[in-house]
C-alpha positions in Angstrom: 0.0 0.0 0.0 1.2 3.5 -1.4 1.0 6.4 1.6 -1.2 9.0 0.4 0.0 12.4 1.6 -2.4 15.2 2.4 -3.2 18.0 -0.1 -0.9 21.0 -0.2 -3.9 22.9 0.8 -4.9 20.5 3.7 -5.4 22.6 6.9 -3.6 21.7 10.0 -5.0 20.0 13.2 -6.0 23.0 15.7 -8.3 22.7 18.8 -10.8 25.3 16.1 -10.9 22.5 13.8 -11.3 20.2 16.5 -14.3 22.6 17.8 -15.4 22.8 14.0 -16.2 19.3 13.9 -18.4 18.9 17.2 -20.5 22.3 16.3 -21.0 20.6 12.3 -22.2 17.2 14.7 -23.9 19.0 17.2 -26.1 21.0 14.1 -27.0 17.0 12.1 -29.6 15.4 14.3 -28.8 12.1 12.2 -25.4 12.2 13.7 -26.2 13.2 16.9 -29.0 10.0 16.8 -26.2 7.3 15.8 -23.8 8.7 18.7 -26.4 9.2 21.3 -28.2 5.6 20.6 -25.1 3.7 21.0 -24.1 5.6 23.8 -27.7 4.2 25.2 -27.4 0.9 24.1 -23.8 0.7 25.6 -24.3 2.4 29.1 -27.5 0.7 29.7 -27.0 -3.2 27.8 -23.2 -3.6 28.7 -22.9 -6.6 30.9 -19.5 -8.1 30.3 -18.6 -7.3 34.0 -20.9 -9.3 35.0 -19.8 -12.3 32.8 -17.9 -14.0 35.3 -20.2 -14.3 38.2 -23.4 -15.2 35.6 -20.9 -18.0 34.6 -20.9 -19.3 38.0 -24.4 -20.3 37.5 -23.7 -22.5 34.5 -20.9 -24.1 35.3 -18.3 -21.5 36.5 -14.9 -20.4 34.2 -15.2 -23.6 31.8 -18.3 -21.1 30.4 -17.3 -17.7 31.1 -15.3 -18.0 27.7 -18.7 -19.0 25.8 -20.5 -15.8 27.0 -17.5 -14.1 26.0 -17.8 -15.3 22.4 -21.4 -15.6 22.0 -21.8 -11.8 20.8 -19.0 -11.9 18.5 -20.5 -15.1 17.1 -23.8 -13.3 16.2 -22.0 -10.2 14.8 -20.3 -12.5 12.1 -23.5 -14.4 11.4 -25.1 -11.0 10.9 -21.9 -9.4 8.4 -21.8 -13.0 6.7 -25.6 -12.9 5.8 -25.7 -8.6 5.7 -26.3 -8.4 2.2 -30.1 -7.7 2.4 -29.1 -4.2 4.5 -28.8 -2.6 1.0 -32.9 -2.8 0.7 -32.9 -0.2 3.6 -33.2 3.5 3.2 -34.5 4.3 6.8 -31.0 4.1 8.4 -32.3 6.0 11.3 -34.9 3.9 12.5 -32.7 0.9 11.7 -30.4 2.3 14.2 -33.1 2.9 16.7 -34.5 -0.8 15.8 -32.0 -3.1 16.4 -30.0 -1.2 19.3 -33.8 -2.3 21.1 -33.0 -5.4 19.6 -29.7 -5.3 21.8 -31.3 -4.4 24.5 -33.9 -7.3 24.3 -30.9 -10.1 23.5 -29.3 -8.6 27.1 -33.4 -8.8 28.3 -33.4 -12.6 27.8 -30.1 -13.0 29.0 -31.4 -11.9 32.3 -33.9 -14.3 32.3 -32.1 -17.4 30.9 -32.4 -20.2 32.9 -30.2 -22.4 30.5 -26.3 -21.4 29.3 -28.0 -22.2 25.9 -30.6 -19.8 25.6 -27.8 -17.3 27.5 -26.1 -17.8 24.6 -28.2 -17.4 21.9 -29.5 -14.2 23.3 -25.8 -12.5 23.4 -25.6 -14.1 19.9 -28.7 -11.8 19.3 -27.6 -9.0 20.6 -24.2 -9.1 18.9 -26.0 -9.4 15.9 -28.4 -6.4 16.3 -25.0 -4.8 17.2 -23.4 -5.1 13.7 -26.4 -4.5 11.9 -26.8 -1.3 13.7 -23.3 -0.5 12.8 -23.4 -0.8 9.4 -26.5 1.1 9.4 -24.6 4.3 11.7 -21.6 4.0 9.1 -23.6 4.2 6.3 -25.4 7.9 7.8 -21.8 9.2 8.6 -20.7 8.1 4.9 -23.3 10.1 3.6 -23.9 12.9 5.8 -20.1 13.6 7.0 -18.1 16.4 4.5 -14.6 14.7 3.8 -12.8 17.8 5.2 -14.4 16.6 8.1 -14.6 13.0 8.5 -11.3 12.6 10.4 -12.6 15.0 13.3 -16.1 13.5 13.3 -14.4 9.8 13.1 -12.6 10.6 16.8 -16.0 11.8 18.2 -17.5 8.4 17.0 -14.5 6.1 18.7 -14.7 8.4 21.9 -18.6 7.1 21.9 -17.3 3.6 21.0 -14.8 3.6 23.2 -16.0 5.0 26.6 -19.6 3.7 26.5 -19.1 0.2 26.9 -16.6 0.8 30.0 -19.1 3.1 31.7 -21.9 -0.1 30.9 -19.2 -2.1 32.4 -19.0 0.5 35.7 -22.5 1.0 35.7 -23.3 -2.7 35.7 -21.5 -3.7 38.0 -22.6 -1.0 40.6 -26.1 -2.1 40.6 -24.8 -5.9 40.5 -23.4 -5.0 43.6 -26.1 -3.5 45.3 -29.3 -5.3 43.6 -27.7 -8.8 41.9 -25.9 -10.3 39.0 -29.5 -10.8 37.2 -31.5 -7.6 38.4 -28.4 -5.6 36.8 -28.7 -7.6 33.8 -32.5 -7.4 33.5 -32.6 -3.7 34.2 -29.8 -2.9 31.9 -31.9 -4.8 29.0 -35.2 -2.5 30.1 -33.2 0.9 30.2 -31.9 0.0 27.0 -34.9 -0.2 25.9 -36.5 2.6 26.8 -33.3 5.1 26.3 -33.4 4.1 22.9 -37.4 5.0 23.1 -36.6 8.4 24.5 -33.8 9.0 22.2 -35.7 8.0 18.9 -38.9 10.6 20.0 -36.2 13.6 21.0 -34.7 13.5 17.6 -37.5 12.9 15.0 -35.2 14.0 12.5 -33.0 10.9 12.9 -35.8 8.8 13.0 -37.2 9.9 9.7 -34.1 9.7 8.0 -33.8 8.3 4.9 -31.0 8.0 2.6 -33.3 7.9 -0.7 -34.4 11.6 0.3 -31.2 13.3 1.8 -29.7 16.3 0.9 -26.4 17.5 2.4 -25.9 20.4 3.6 -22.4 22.3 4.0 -20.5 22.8 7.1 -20.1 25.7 8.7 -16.8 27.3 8.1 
């Protein structure tokens, strides 16, 4: 692979640019919709600290590595058979649709009373996971100027990368004080419903739809 330099004209990083780019987000409800819903999802459905003591129920460390696995398992059933996400235009609401479909997969796992069912529903819910993925990518592929894209790209992977280790902080708290399972279970619900509250407070995300878009210019 050849290294591309930057054009001649390129402007250089500055904390304006850097401020550029979260005033452009802040003004595109679709963008703000993909960041806020997965911050949701992530805070609310994250259970992973919790895998090892759920484990113990099914037959301690011998099955913590299943749980571990099971979401990635369902992710690459979902890219492997991903082909029919090019039918949908309404990225917005396919966002909004299968993050509650991660919240219901971490729902179930809550109630599972058998390691397989726990395991097909994190199978689930990685699979909602990826779909929802493709679908945010495909919003900030469309809606994202390229003079912008790198500054919008680190506000996606600080979403990314802090939400599921506040899940992880935030499930364990209430594991703590409530149970392994009522952490679980109420994680699935607030999921559920954050993604509810998020999907009526931007209606503009929800309607999206990449057959009708227009882009607009950022602000200089």
């Amino acid at each position: 692979m050849r290294a591309v330099p930057p054009p001649s004209d390129a402007e250089r990083p500055s904390l304006r640019r850097i401020a550029e780019g979260f005033r452009y987000a802040r003004s595109r409800p679709e963008l703000l919709g993909t960041y806020g819903v997965d911050m949701v999802a992530m805070f609310f459905g994250m259970p992973n600290a919790l895998f090892p003591a759920f484990a113990q129920e099914f037959g301690g460390p011998g099955v913590l590595g299943l749980l571990y696995a099971a979401p990635s398992v369902g992710s690459l059933a979902a890219t492997a058979t991903s082909g029919w996400t090019r039918h949908v235009h309404r990225h917005g609401l396919g966002v909004i649709l299968t993050a509650g479909v991660w919240g219901l997969g971490i729902l179930l796992l809550g109630f599972a009373q058998s390691l397989p069912v726990a395991l097909v529903a994190l199978a689930l819910a990685g699979a909602a996971d990826m779909i929802s993925g493709i679908f945010r990518s495909t919003i900030w592929n469309q809606t994202i100027p390229d003079r912008l894209r790198g500054r919008l790209a680190g506000i996606e992977q600080v979403s990314y990368s802090t939400g599921p280790l506040l899940g992880d902080v935030e499930a364990g708290i209430v594991g703590a004080l409530a149970g392994v399972r009522v952490s679980i279970v109420s994680g699935g619900v607030l999921c559920i419903a954050g993604v509810g509250v998020a999907a009526l407070l931007l209606p503009a995300f929800r309607r999206y739809d990449a057959r009708t878009f227009e882009p607009e210019p950022a602000a200089a």
